[in-house]
Each structure stands twice: as structure tokens, then as C-alpha cells.
C-alpha positions in Angstrom: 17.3 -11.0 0.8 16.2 -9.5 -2.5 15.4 -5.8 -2.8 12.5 -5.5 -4.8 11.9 -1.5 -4.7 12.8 1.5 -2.5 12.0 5.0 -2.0 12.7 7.8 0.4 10.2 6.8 2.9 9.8 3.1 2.4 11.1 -0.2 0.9 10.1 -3.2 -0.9 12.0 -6.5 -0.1 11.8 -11.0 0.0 13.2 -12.4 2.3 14.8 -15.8 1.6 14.7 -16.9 4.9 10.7 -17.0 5.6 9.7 -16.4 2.0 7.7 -13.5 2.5 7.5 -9.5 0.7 8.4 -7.0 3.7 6.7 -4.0 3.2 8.1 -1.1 5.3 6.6 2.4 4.8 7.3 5.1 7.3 6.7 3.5 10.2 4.5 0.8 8.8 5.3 -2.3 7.9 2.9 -5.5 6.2 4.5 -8.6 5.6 2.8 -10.9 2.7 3.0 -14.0 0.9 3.3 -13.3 -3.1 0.1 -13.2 -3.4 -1.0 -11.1 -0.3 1.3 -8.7 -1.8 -0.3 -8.6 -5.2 -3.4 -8.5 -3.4 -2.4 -5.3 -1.8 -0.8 -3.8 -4.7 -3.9 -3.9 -6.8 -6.4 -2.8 -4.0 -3.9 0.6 -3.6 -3.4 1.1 -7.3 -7.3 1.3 -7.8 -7.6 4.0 -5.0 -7.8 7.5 -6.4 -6.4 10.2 -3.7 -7.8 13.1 -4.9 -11.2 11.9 -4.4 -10.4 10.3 -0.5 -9.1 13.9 0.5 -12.1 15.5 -1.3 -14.4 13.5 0.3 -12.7 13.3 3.7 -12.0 17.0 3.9 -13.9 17.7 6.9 -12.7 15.2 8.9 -10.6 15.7 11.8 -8.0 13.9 10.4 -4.9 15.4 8.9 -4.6 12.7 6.5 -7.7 12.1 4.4 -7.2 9.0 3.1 -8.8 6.0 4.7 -6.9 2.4 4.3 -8.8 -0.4 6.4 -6.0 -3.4 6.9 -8.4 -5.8 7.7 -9.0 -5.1 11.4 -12.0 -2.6 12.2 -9.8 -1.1 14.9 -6.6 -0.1 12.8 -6.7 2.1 9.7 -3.4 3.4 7.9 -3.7 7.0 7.1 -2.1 8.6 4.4 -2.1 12.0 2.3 -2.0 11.5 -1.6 1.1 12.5 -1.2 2.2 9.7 0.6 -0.5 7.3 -1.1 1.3 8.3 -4.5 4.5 7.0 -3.1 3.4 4.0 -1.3 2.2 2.8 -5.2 5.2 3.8 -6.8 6.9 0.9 -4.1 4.8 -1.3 -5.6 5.9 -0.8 -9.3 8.8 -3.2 -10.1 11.0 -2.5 -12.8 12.6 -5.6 -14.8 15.1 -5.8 -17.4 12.4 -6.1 -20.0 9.5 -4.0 -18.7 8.0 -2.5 -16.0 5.7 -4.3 -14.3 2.7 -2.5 -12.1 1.6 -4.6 -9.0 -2.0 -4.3 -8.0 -3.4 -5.0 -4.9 -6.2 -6.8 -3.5 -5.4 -7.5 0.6 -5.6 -10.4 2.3 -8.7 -11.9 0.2 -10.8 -9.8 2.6 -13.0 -7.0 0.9 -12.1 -3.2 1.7 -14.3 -0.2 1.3 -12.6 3.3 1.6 -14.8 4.4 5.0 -15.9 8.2 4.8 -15.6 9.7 8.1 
């Protein structure tokens, strides 16, 4: 098992086993091929918080920002907050540089849904 990242809430690691990127965040958790992954880590790094909450704010929702996950029944909902950590998983540091993973899920198209 290699540990890609980790932060308070969440971590970022292969397994060797099935050769998938385990993803668990709170009490989420996605589990992607490589590219799945970078998929998903350039669809979340093009989302702009601020905004989402903005937008959202009269919702009845504590958390403003909308994630679809490719179901129409399931949603993940996050504060900027949270969405601000969930990208920093996704940034991978190597010896030589740091590498920002951007997101793109599943090859399925996702629109932020106002509610």
C-alpha cells in the first residue's frame, strides 16, 4: 500500500493488491483507477467554493456546495471549507516538484446543480 497524501479529515492511498487510488474523506470514500482519479482531481480543482456557497445560500442545506458523483440520487456535500481540503488531498508532492492532480470523474459530465 502506498500512501499518496493525508490530511486531518481524509487520506489518499494505492493499493497494491487491486491497483486502485482509495479515496477516504470524512466518511466518504471513492475508489478509482489512475485515471478515474485524475479525472476526479481535475473536475474538483476547477470548482470555485466561494461562488457554490454564494449561489447556494438559500438553500436548506448546511453545506452549499453541490458535488454530483455520477448517480442522480447521491450528491456529496461539502462547505469550502471542506472542498479546500478535499483538493489539497489531491496535491502530491514529489521529490522534484509538486504535482496538482485535476479531476474529471468517471468520463461522465458534471454540472454543479443550484438548488
Amino acid at each position: 500500500m502506498d500512501f499518496i497524501s493525508k490530511s486531518q479529515n481524509g487520506q489518499i492511498f494505492k493499493c497494491d493488491k487491486c491497483n486502485l487510488i482509495h479515496i477516504e474523506y470524512k466518511n466518504l470514500n471513492f475508489n478509482f483507477t489512475l485515471k478515474q482519479f485524475n479525472d476526479f482531481a481535475n473536475y474538483l480543482a476547477k470548482i470555485y467554493g466561494v461562488k457554490w456557497e454564494e449561489k447556494n445560500k438559500n438553500t436548506r442545506f448546511r453545506r452549499k456546495i453541490v458535488i454530483p458523483i455520477g448517480h442522480q440520487s447521491f450528491r456529496v456535500l461539502l462547505t469550502n471549507d471542506e472542498l479546500e481540503e478535499l483538493k489539497k488531498l489531491f496535491i502530491i508532492k514529489s521529490k522534484k516538484t509538486e504535482i496538482s492532480q485535476n479531476l474529471n470523474i468517471l468520463n461522465m459530465n458534471f454540472t454543479l446543480t443550484l438548488n
